[in-house]
C-alpha positions as CSV (number, residue, x, y, z in Angstrom):
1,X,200.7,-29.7,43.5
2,X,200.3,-31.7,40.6
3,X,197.4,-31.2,37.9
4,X,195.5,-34.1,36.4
5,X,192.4,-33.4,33.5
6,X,190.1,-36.4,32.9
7,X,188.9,-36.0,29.2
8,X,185.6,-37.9,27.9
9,X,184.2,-37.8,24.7
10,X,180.4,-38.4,25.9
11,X,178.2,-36.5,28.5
12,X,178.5,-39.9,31.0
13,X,179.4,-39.3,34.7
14,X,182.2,-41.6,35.8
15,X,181.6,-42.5,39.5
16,X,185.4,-43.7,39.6
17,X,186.3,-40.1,38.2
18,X,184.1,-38.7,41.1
19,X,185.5,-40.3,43.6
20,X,189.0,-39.9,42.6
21,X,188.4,-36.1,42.1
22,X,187.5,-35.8,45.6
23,X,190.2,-37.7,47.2
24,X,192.8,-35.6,45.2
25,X,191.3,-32.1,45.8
26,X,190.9,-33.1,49.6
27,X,195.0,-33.7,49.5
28,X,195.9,-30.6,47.8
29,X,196.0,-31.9,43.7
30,X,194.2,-29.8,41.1
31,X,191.3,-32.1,39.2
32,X,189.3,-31.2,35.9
33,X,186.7,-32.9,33.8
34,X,186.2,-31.5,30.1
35,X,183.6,-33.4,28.0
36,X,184.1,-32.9,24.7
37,X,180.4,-33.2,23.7
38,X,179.6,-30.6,25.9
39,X,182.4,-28.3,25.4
40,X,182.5,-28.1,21.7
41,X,184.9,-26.0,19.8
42,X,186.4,-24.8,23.0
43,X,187.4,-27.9,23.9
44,X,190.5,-27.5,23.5
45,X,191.4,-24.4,24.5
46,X,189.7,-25.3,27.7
47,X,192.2,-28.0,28.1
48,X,195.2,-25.6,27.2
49,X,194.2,-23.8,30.3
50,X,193.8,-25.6,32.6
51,X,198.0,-26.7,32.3
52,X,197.7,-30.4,33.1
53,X,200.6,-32.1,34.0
54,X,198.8,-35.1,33.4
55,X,196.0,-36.7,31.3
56,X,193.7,-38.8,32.9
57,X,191.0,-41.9,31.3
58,X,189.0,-43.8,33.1
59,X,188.0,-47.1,30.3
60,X,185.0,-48.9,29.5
61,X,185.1,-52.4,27.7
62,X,183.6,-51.6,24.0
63,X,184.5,-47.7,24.5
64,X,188.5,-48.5,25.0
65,X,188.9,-47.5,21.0
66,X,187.0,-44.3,21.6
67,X,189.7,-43.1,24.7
68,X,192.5,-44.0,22.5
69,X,191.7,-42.2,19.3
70,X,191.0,-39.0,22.7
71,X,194.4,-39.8,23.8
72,X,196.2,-39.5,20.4
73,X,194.6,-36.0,19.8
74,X,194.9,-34.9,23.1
75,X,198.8,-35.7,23.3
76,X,199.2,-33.8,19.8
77,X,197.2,-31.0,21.1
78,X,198.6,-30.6,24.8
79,X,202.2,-32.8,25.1
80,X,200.7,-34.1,28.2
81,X,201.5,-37.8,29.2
82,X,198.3,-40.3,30.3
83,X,197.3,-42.2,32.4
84,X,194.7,-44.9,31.9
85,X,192.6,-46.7,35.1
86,X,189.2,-48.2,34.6
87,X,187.5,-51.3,34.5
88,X,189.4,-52.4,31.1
89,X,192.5,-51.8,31.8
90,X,192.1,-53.2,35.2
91,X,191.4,-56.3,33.5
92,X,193.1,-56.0,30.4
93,X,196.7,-54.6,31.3
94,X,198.5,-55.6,28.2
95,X,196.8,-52.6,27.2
96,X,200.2,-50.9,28.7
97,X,201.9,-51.9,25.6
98,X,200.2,-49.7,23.5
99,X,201.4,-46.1,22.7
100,X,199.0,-44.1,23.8
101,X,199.0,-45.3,27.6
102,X,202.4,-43.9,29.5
103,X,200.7,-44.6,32.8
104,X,198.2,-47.4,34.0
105,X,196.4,-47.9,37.0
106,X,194.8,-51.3,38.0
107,X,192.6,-51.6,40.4
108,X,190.5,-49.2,42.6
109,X,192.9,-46.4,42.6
110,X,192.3,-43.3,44.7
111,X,195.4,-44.5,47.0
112,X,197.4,-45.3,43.8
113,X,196.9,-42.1,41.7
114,X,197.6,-40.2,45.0
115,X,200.9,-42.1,45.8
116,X,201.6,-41.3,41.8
117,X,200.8,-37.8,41.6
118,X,202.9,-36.9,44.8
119,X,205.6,-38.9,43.5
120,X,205.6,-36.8,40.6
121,X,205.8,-33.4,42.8
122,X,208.2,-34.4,44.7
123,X,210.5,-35.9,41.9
124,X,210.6,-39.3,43.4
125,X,211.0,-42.7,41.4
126,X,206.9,-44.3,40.9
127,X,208.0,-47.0,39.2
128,X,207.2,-49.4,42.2
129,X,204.6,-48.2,43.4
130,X,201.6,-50.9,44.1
131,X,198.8,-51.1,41.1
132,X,200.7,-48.7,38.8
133,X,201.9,-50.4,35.4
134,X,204.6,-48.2,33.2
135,X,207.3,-48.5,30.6
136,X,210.7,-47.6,30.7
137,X,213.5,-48.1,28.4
138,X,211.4,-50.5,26.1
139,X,210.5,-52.9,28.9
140,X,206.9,-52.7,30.9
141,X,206.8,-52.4,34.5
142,X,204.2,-54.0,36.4
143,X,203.3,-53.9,40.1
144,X,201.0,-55.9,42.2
145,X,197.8,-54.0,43.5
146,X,197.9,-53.0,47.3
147,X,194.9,-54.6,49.5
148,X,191.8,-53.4,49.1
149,X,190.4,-50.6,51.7
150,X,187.8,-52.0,54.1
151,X,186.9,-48.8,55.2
152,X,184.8,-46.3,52.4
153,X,184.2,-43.4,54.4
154,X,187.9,-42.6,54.8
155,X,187.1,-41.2,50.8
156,X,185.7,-37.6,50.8
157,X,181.9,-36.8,49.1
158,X,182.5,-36.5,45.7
159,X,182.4,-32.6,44.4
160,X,179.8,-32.8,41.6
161,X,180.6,-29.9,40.8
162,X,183.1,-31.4,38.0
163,X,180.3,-32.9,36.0
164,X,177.6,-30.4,37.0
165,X,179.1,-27.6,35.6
166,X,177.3,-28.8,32.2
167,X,173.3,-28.3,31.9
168,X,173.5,-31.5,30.3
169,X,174.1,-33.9,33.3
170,X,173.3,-31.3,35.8
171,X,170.0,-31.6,34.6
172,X,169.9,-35.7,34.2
173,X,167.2,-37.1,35.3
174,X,169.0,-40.3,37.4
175,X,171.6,-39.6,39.2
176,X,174.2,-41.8,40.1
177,X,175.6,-43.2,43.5
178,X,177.7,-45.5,45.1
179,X,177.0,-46.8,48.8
180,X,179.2,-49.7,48.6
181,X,181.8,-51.8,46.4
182,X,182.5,-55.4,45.1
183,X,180.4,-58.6,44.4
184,X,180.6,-61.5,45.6
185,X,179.1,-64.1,43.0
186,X,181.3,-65.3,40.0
187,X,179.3,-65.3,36.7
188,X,181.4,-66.9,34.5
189,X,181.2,-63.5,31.5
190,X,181.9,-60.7,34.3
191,X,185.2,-58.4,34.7
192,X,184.1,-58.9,38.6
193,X,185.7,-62.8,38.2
194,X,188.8,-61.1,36.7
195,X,188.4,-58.4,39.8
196,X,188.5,-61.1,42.3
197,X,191.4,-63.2,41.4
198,X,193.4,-59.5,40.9
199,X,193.1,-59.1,44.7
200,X,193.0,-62.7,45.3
201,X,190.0,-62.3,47.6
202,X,186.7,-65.2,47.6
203,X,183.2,-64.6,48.3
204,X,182.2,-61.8,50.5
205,X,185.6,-60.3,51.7
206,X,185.5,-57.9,48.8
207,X,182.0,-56.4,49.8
208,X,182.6,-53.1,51.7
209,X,180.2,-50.5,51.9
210,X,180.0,-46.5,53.1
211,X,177.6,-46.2,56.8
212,X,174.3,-45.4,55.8
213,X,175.1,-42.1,57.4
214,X,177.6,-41.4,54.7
215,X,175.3,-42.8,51.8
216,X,172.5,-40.1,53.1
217,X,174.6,-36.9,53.6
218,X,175.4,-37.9,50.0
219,X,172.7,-37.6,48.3
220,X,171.2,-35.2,50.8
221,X,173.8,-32.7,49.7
222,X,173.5,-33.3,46.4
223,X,169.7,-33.2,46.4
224,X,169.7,-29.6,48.1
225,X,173.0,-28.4,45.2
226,X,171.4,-29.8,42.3
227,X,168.3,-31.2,40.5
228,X,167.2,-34.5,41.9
229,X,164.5,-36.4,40.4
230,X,165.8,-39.7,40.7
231,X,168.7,-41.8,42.2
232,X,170.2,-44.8,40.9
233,X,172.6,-46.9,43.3
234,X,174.9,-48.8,41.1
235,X,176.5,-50.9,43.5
236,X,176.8,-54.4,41.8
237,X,174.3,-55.6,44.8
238,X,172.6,-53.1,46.7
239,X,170.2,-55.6,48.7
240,X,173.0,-57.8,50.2
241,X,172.9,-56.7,53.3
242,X,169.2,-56.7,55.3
243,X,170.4,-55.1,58.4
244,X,172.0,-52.0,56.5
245,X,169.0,-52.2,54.4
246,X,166.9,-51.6,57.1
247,X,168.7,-48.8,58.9
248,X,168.7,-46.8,55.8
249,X,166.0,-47.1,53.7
250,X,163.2,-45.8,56.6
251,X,165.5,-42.8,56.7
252,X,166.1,-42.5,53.2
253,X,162.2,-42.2,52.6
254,X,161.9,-39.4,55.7
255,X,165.0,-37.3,54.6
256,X,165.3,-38.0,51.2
257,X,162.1,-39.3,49.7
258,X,162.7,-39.2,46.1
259,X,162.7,-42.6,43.7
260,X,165.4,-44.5,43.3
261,X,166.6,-47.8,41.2
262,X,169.2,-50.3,42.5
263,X,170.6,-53.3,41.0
264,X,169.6,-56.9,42.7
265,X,170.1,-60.5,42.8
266,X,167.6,-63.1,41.6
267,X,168.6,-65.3,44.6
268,X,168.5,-62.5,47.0
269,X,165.1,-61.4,46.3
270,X,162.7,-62.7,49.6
271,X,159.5,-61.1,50.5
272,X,161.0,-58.6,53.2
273,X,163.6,-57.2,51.0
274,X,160.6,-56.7,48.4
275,X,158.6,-54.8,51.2
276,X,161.5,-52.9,52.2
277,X,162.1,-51.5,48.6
278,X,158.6,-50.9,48.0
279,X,157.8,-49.1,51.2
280,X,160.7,-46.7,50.9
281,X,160.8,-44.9,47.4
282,X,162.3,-47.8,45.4
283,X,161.1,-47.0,41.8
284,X,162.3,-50.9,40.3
285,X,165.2,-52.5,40.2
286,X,167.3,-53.8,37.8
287,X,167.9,-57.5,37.6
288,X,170.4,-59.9,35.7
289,X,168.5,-63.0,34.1
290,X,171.0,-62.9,31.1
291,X,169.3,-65.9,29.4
292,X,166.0,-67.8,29.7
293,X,167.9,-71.2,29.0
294,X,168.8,-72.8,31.9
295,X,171.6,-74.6,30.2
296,X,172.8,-71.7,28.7
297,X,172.3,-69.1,32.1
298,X,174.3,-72.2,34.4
299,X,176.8,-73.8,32.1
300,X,178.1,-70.8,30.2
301,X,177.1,-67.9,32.4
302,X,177.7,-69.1,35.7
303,X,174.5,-68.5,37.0
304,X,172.8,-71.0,39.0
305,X,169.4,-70.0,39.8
306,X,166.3,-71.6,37.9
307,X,163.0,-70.1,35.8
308,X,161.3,-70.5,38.5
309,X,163.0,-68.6,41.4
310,X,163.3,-65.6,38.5
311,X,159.3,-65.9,38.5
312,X,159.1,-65.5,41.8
313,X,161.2,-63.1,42.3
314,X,159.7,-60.4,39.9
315,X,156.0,-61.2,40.9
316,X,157.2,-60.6,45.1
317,X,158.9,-57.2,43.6
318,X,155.5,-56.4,41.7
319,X,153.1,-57.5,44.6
320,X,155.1,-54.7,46.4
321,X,154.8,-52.2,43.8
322,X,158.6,-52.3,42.7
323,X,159.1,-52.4,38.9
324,X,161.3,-54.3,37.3
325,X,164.4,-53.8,34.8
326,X,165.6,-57.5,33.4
327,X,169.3,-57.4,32.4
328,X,169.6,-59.7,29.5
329,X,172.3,-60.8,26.6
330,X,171.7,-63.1,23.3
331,X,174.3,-64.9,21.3
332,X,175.8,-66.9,24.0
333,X,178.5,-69.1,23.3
334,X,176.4,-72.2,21.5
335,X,173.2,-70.6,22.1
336,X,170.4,-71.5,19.6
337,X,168.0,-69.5,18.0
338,X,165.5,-71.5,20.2
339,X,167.3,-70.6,23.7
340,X,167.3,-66.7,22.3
341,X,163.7,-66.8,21.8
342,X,163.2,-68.6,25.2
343,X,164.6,-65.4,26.4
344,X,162.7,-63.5,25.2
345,X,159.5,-65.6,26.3
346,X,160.3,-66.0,30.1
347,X,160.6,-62.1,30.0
348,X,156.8,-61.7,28.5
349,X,155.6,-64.8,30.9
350,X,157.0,-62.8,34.0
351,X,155.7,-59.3,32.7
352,X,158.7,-57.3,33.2
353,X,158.8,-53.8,32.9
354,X,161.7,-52.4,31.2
355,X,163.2,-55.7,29.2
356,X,166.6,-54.7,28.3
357,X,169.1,-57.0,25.9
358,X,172.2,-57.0,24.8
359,X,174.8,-59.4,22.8
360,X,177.8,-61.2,24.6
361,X,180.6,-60.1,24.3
362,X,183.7,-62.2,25.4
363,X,185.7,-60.8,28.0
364,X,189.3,-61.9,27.9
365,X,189.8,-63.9,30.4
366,X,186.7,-64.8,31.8
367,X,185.4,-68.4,31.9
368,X,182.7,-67.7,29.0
369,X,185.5,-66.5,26.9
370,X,187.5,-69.2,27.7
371,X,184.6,-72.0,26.8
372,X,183.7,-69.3,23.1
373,X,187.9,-69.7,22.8
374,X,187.8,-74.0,23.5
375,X,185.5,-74.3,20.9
376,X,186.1,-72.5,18.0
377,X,183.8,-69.3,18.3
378,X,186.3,-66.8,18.4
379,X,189.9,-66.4,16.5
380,X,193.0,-68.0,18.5
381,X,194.4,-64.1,18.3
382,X,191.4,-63.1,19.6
383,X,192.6,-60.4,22.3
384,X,190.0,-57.7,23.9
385,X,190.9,-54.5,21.2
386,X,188.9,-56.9,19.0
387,X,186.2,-55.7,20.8
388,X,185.7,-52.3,18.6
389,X,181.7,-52.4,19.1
390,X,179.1,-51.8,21.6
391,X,177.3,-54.8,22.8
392,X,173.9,-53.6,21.4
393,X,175.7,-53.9,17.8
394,X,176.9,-57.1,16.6
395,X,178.3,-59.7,17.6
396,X,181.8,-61.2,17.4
397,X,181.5,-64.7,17.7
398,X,182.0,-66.8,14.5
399,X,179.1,-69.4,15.7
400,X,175.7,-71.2,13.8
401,X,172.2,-68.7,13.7
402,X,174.5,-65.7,15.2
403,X,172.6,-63.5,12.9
404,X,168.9,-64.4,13.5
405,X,169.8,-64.3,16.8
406,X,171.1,-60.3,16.4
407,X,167.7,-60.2,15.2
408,X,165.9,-61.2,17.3
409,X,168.1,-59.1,19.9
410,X,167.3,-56.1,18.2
411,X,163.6,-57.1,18.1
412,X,163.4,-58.0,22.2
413,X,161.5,-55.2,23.5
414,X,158.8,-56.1,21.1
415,X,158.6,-59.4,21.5
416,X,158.6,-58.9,25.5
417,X,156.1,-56.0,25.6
418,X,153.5,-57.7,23.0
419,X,154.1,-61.4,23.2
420,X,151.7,-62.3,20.4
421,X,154.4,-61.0,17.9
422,X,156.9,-63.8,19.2
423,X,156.3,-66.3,16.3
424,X,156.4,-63.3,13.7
425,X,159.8,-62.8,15.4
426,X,160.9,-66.1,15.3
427,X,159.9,-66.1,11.6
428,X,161.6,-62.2,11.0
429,X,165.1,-63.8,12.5
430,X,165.5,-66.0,9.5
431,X,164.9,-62.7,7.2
432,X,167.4,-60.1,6.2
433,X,165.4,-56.4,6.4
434,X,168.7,-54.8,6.6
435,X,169.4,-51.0,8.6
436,X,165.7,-51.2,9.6
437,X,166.6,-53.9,12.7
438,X,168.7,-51.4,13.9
439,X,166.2,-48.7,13.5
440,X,163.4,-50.4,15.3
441,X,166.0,-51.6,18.2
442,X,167.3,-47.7,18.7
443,X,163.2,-46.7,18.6
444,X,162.5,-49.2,21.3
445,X,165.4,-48.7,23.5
446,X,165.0,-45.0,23.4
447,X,161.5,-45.9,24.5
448,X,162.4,-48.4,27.1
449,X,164.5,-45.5,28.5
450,X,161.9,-42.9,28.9
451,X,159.3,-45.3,30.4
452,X,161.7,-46.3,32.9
453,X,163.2,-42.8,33.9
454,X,160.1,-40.9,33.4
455,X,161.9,-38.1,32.4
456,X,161.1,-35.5,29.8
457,X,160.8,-36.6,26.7
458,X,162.9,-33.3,25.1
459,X,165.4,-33.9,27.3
460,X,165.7,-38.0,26.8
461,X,165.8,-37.6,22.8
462,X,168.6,-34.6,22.8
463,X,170.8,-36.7,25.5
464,X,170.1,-40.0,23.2
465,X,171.3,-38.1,19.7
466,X,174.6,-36.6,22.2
467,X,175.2,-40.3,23.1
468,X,173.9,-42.3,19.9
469,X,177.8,-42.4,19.0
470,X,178.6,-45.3,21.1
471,X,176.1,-47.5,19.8
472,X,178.8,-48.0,17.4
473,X,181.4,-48.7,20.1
474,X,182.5,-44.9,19.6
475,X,183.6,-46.7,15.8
């Protein structure tokens, strides 16, 4: 039986961690989560305890620096060896090369870590086996990923009880869950175009999704262990399938009947999958317009849809009664200051409720980055541990108006929520007021936050101070 503690700085709930926590307890490993937030000075000593034989991080683009500096201290403080999956190394597996990974895993890896951790039990050679990545004698040993499984419910529910233990996300307002995997579209900045040519799948084969008998005994059993005030689905699509949708969602409302947020497509927003969400609990949903230019959202971003169809789209979710949560980013490769502040316009002319904005940031690998690479906007070295920010912060592309247009980034939830202000914004970008753009942006996302979870505002402000690190990029 081999051990296997998954350390995190912040109080965030991994659902890769869950799901892998399950799947190894159900075949007999020992799993442990320590947040180091929410342990405190015992962190460590809790970790001397438990006896891992391994060390376990799951990594986040723009929060990969945070796991490493983890992984130093927790080698010096336990002599365990790690173990790295995630989305960034999945991606990003040069990242082997570095001296804090021993082990990485690419790809979805509950069948991987398990194959792994009973190699090491039994003393066999994991070298070969399929998604695992590892060094030996000064050379890096890589493996292909094995297929993809088609069929979710084979994985156990996840036992909460690894993150739950702490008040902090015991109590969280929104609770996180997965009732499928994979997307099918290939935006031209996601890791999800780097996912699909890793398994070398197109279009719709790497969909999958849990029965929506699983999905409900779920969050049923959650909902009758633990605080449940709201659920957020964060498949990459949750509406792609109207025949599942309609199975499920009627039930949902009889058996579960609390909120719930779920991410959507512009294109796959019609008026019966706006009356199913808004007749069964759906709070809003959370929507990727990325940029109000259409050259900018089509020729750099990969997505193809127009103003218009986002306009209708948000005013069918409203006429419903479902909210809306607009995904956004500003400092596109060649964007203008003009294209940013259509941005922020479109948002205003379409009402949404929760506008939420980030900066680009350039994926290695990716299209985008390879069109910011082609023209100059980023060093010829540039590799993805150049990323040391979060992408509320700044950005990294060495381009024309790149600073008005973090301005006006940092003042989007103004410009959105009172649109007479946009000229004054417009006029603001061009003028250097120092810290306080950053204080004004923190003030309004915090406030974007509460409106949108309608949580307590006690508990939204002590969770935001816990968390304010990684504005920073964990820096």
């Amino acid at each position: 039986m081999a051990s296997i503690l998954f350390l995190h700085s912040s109080p965030f709930e991994y659902p890769g961690v869950l799901c892998l926590s399950g799947y190894l307890a159900q075949k007999g490993h020992r799993v442990e989560v320590l947040v180091r937030s929410c342990e405190g000075r015992y962190f460590w000593d809790k970790a001397r305890a438990f006896k891992p034989d391994w060390l376990g991080f799951s990594t986040v683009i723009c929060l990969h620096h945070e796991s490493y500096r983890l992984a130093r201290e927790a080698r010096k403080e336990l002599g365990a060896p790690t173990i790295f999956g995630g989305p960034y190394v999945s991606y990003y597996p040069q990242a082997i090369e570095r001296e804090e990974i021993d082990i990485l895993i690419r790809g979805e890896a509950e069948e991987a870590l398990l194959d792994f951790l009973d190699a090491h039990d039994h003393g066999y050679d994991y070298s070969s086996l399929p998604n695992v990545w590892t060094k030996r004698n000064g050379s890096i040993i890589s493996n292909p990923v094995r297929p993809l499984e088609p069929h979710l419910d084979k994985y156990p529910i996840p036992d909460r009880h690894i993150y739950y233990k702490y008040s902090e996300l015991r109590h969280m307002h929104s609770k996180q869950f997965m009732s499928g995997r994979g997307c099918p579209y290939n935006c031209y900045f996601c890791f999800n175009q780097a996912y699909r040519t890793l398994y070398a799948v197109k279009g719709k084969e790497i969909i999958r999704r849990h029965s929506y008998e699983r999905v409900l005994e779920e969050v049923g059993r959650t909902q009758a262990s633990f605080p449940l005030e709201r659920v957020c689905f964060n498949d990459d699509i949750f509406v792609f399938d109207l025949e599942w949708l309609e199975k499920f969602l009627p039930r949902y409302r009889r058996e579960i009947n609390v909120p719930f947020e779920c991410q959507v497509r512009v294109e796959m927003v019609n008026n019966d999958v706006a009356r199913l969400l808004g007749e069964n609990c759906c709070h809003h949903v959370l929507m990727g317009l990325e940029s109000g230019s259409p050259r900018v959202r089509h020729e750099i971003l990969g997505k193809k849809f127009s103003n218009q169809q986002f306009l209708r789209a948000v005013d069918m979710l409203h006429r419903h009664g479902v909210k809306v949560t607009t995904y956004n980013m500003l400092g596109c490769p060649t964007e203008t200051l003009d294209e940013a502040i259509q941005t922020v316009k479109i948002n205003a002319d379409a009402r949404v409720d929760y506008p939420w904005c980030s900066l680009y940031m350039p994926l290695p690998g990716t299209q985008a980055e390879g069109f910011a690479r082609q023209k100059g906007l980023v060093p010829a070295n540039f590799t993805a541990d150049d990323l040391t920010g979060s992408i509320f912060y700044r950005s990294v592309l060495q381009q024309p108006q790149i600073r008005e247009i973090e301005r006006v980034q940092k003042l989007f939830y103004v410009g959105v929520s009172y649109p007479r202000f946009i000229p004054a914004i417009r006029k603001l970008a061009h003028v250097n007021l120092g810290p306080l753009y950053e204080v004004i942006f923190l003030g309004t996302h915090f406030l974007k936050n509460l409106r949108e979870s309608e949580a307590n505002i006690f508990r939204m402000l002590w969770l935001g101070i816990k968390r304010l690190r990684t504005y920073w990029g964990g820096q």
